[in-house]
C-alpha positions in Angstrom: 76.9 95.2 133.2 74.5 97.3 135.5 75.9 100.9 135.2 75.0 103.3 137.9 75.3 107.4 138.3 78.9 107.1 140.1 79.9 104.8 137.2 78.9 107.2 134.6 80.3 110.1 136.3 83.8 108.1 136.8 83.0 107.7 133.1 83.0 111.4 132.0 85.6 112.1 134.0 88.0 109.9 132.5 86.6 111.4 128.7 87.0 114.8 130.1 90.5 115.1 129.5 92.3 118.3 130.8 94.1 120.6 128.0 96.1 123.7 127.9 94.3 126.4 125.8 96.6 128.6 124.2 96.5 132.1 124.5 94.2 134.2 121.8 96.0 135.8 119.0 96.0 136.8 115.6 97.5 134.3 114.5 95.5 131.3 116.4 92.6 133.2 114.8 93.8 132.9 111.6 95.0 129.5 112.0 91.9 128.1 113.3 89.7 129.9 110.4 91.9 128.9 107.8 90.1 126.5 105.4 91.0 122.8 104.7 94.0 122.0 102.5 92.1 119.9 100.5 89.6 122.8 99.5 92.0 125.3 99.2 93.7 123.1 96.5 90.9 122.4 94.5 90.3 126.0 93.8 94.1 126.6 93.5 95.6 126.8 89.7 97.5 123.6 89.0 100.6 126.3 88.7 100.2 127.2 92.8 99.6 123.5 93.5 103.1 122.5 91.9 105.4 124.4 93.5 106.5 123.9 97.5 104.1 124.3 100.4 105.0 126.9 102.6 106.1 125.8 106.3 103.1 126.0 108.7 105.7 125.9 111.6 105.2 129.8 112.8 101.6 129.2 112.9 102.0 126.0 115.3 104.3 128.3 117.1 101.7 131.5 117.7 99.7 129.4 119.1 101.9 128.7 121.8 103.1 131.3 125.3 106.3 131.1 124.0 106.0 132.2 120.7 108.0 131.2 117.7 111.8 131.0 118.4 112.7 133.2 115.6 111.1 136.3 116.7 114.0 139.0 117.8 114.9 141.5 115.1 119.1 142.3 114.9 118.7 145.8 114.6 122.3 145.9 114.3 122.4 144.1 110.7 119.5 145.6 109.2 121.4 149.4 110.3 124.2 148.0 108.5 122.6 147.0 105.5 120.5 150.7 105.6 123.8 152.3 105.7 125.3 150.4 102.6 125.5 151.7 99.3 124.3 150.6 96.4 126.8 149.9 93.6 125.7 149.4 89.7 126.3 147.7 87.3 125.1 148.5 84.0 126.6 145.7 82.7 124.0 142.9 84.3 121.1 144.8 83.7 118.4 143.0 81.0 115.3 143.1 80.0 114.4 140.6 82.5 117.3 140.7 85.1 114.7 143.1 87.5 111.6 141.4 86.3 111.1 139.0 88.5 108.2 136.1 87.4 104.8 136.0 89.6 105.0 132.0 90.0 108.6 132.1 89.8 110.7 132.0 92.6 114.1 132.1 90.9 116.3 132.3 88.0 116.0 128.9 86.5 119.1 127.5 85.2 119.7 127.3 81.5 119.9 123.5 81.4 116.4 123.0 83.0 114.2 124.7 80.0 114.0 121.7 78.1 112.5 123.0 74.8 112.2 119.3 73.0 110.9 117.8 75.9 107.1 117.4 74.9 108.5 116.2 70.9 111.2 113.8 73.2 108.1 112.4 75.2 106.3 111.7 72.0 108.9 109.7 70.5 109.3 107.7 73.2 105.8 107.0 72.9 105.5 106.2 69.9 108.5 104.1 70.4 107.1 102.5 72.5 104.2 101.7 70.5 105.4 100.1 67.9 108.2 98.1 70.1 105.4 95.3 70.3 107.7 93.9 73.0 104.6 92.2 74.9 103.3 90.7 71.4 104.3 86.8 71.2 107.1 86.6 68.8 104.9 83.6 66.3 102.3 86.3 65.9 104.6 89.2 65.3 106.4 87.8 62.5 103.4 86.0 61.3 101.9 89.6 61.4 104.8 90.9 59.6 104.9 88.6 56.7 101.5 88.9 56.2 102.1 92.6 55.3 104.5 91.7 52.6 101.8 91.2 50.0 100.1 94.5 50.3 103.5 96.5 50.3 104.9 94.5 47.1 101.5 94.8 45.4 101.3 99.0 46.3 105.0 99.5 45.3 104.2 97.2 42.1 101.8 99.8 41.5 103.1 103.2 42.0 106.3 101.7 40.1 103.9 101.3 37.1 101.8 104.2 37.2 105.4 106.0 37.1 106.4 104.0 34.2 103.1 105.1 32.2 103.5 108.5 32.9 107.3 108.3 31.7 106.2 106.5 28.6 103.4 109.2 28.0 106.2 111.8 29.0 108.9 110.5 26.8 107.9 108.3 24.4 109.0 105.1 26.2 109.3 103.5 29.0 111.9 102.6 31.2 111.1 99.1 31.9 108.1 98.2 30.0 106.1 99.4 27.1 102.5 101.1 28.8 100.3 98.0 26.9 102.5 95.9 29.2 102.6 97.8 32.3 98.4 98.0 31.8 98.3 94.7 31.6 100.3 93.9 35.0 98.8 96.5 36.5 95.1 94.6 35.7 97.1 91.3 36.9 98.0 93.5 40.9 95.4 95.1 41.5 92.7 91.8 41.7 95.6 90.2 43.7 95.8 92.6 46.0 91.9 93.2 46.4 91.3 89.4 47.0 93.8 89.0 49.2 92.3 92.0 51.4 89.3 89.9 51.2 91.2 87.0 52.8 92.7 89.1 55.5 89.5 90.4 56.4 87.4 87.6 56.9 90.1 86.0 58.6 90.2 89.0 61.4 86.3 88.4 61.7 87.0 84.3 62.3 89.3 85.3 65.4 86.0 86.4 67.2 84.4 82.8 66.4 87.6 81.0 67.7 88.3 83.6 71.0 84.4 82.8 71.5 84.8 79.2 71.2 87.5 78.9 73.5 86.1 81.2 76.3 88.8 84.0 76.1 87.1 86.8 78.2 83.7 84.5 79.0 81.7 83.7 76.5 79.2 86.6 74.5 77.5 84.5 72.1 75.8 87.1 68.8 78.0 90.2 70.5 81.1 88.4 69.7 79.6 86.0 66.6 78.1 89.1 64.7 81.9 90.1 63.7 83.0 87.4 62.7 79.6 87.6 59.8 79.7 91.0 59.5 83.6 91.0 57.9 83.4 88.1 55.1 79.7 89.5 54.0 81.8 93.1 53.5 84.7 91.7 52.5 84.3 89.2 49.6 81.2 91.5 47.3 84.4 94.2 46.8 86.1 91.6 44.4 83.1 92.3 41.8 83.5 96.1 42.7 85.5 98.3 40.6 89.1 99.1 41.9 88.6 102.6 43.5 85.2 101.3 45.0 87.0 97.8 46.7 89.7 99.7 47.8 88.3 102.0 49.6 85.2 99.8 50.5 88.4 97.3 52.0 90.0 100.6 53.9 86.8 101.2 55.5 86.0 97.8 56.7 90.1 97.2 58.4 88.9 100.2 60.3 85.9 99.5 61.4 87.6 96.0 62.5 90.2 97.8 64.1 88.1 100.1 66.7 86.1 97.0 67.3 88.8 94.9 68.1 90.1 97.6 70.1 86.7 97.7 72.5 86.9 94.3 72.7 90.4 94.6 74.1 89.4 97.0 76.6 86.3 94.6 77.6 88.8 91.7 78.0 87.6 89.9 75.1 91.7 89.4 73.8 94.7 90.1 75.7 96.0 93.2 76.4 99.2 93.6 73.5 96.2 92.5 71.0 94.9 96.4 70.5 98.8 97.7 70.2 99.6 94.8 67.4 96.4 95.4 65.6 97.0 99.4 65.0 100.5 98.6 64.2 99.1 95.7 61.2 96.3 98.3 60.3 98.4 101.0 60.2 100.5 99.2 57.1 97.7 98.2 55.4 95.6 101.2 55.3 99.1 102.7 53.7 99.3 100.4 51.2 95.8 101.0 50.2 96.6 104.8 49.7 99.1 104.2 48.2 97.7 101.8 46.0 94.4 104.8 44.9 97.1 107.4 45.0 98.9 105.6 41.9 96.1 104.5 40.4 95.2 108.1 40.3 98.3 109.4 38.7 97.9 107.5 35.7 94.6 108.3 35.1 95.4 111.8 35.3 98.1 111.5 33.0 96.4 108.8 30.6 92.8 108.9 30.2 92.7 105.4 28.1 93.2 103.5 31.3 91.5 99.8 30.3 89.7 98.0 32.6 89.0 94.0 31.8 86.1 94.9 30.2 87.5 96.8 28.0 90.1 94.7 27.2 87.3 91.9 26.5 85.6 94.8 23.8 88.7 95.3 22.3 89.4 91.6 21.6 85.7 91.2 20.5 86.2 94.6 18.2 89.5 93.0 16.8 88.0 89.6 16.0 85.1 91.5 14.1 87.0 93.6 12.0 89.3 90.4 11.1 85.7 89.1 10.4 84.7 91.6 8.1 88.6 91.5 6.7 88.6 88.2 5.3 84.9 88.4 4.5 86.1 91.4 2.1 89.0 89.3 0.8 86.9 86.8 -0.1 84.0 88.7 -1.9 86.8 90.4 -3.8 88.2 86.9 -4.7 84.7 85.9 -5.7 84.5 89.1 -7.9 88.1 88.1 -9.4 87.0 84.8 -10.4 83.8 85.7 -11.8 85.4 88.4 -14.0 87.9 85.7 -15.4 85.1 83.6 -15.9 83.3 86.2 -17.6 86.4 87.2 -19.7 86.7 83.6 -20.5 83.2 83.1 -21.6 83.4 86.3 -24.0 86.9 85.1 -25.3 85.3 81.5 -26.0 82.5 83.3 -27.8 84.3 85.8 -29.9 86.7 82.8 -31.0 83.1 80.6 -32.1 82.0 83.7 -33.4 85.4 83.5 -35.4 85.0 80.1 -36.4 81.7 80.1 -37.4 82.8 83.3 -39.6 85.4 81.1 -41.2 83.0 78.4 -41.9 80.7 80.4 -43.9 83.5 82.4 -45.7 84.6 78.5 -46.4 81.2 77.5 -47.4 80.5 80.4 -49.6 84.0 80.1 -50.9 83.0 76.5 -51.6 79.7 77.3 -53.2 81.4 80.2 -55.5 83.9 77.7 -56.3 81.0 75.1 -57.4 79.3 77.9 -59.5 82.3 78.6 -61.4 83.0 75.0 -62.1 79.2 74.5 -63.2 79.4 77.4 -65.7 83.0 76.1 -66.9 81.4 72.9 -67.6 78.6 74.6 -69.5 
């Protein structure tokens, strides 16, 4: 389309469009000066920002001939509320009644200072949290009865450690002797340290299998390197000693649980996955306290605490000194029988020794006897 100079004046006539310039004032100054809203409430404190915006209606209305249509002053009720007088009452005044707050812009009601809201709003979270209602009900009480063994195996502990210290505080105790409650105790605590090494290469495997099925793409050594790193942690604390795998086993559902809860937040398992995994961690990593916090009680109270080892020593010791026992009985048998052989031998010599006396008393009696006869017969 060829444009020419009368179309391009028709043009910017049309753009050109006439409008009524209000009158200067004050107020249209002020109004037209005034900075943006959305500047003004970035510098604002978040205190200013919450409460109401005041009405920009009398400014829209300086602008204007007219003016705003609230502008006459009734002389005659401001005179009548000069001439009025002031009444006291004593009775109403406070502390605060005349102080009147800077942000405030009246009395509040007693019913709006909510004192327990923030604890109220941190129940409900935490309600919340452990609700698990998006968790698939299989893996919840799956979940939940997989915790069973570490809180029977903790409680089986404190209960115990109480029950040695009551023995070493009374004499007895209540519902075993403390040889037997050591020995349970050395039967729990393996059972609950290997099974902690089942749980925890099992949470590694669930990276292999979300991998293999393409949960969240697929990641190949980001997501494999878990599902490694958990059994070659998990299974060397069963030749640990007890305070070491515990706390070695602590440490490593930790770790699993932060990584599982990136993943989450990558996409790498579903969304209720990060919630459900606290929750389980948060059980466990009680139990295991609970567990070292026992553990630690009857050491305190009973420094003989025996580990395997020992009781392997002990047996060892035992079967030595029965060893040496019947090794002593028998030497002292030997010695027995030797001195009744002995006191036989001298009996059977002092009664030869007798006989052979008697047959030379005999044989001299004999030959006196002869001699007598001989010198009878002479």
């Amino acid at each position: 389309m060829l444009r020419t100079t009368a179309t391009r004046s028709l043009v910017k006539n049309f753009a050109k469009v006439p409008t009524s310039r209000s009158s200067y004032s004050a107020a249209s100054a002020t109004f037209r000066n005034a900075a943006p809203r959305r500047q003004l409430s970035n510098k604002r404190p978040q205190v200013l920002a919450s409460l109401p915006r005041s009405n920009t209606g009398a400014a829209l209305f300086a602008t204007n001939k007219a003016g705003p249509p609230y502008d006459k002053i009734d002389t005659k009720s401001e005179k009548k509320v000069a001439e009025s007088k002031l009444e006291p009452h004593p009775e109403a005044v406070s502390t605060a009644s005349s102080a009147i707050p800077v942000f405030d812009r009246g009395h509040k009601k007693e019913d709006d200072a909510d004192m327990m809201a923030g604890i109220k709003s941190d129940v409900k979270t935490i309600k919340e949290t452990f609700s698990l209602n998006e968790v698939p009900r299989e893996s919840l009480y799956i979940g939940a009865a997989g915790v069973i063994p570490y809180a029977a195996t903790s409680l089986s502990t404190v209960y115990l450690a109480w029950d040695i210290n009551h023995a070493h505080a009374n004499g007895t105790g209540v519902l075993f002797s403390p040889e037997t409650a050591h020995q349970l105790l050395e039967l729990i605590t393996p059972i609950q340290i290997g099974y902690g090494a089942v749980i925890i290469s099992f949470l590694g495997a669930i990276h292999w299998g979300l991998e293999y099925a393409g949960y969240g793409g697929y990641h190949s050594y980001r997501r494999y390197m878990y599902g490694v790193i958990a059994p070659a942690v998990a299974w060397p604390t069963i030749f640990m000693p007890v305070e070491y795998a515990l706390i070695t086993q602590f440490l490593a559902f930790n770790f699993l649980y932060f990584a599982d809860a990136r993943a989450t937040v990558k996409g790498w398992f579903p969304a209720w996955y990060s919630t459900y995994r606290f929750v389980l961690t948060f059980f466990v990593g009680a139990s295991i306290v609970a567990t070292l916090v026992g553990r630690g009680q009857i050491v305190r109270a009973d420094h003989s605490l025996k580990s395997p080892v020992d009781y392997i020593k002990g047996d060892r010791d035992a079967q030595w000194e029965a060893l040496e026992r019947e090794e002593k009985e028998r030497r002292l048998a030997l010695e027995k029988e030797s001195e009744e052989e002995d006191a036989e031998a001298e009996e059977g010599g002092e009664e030869e020794g007798k006989d052979e006396g008697k047959d030379e008393e005999s044989k001299e009696s004999k030959e006196s006897k002869g001699g007598d006869n001989d010198k009878e017969a002479k």
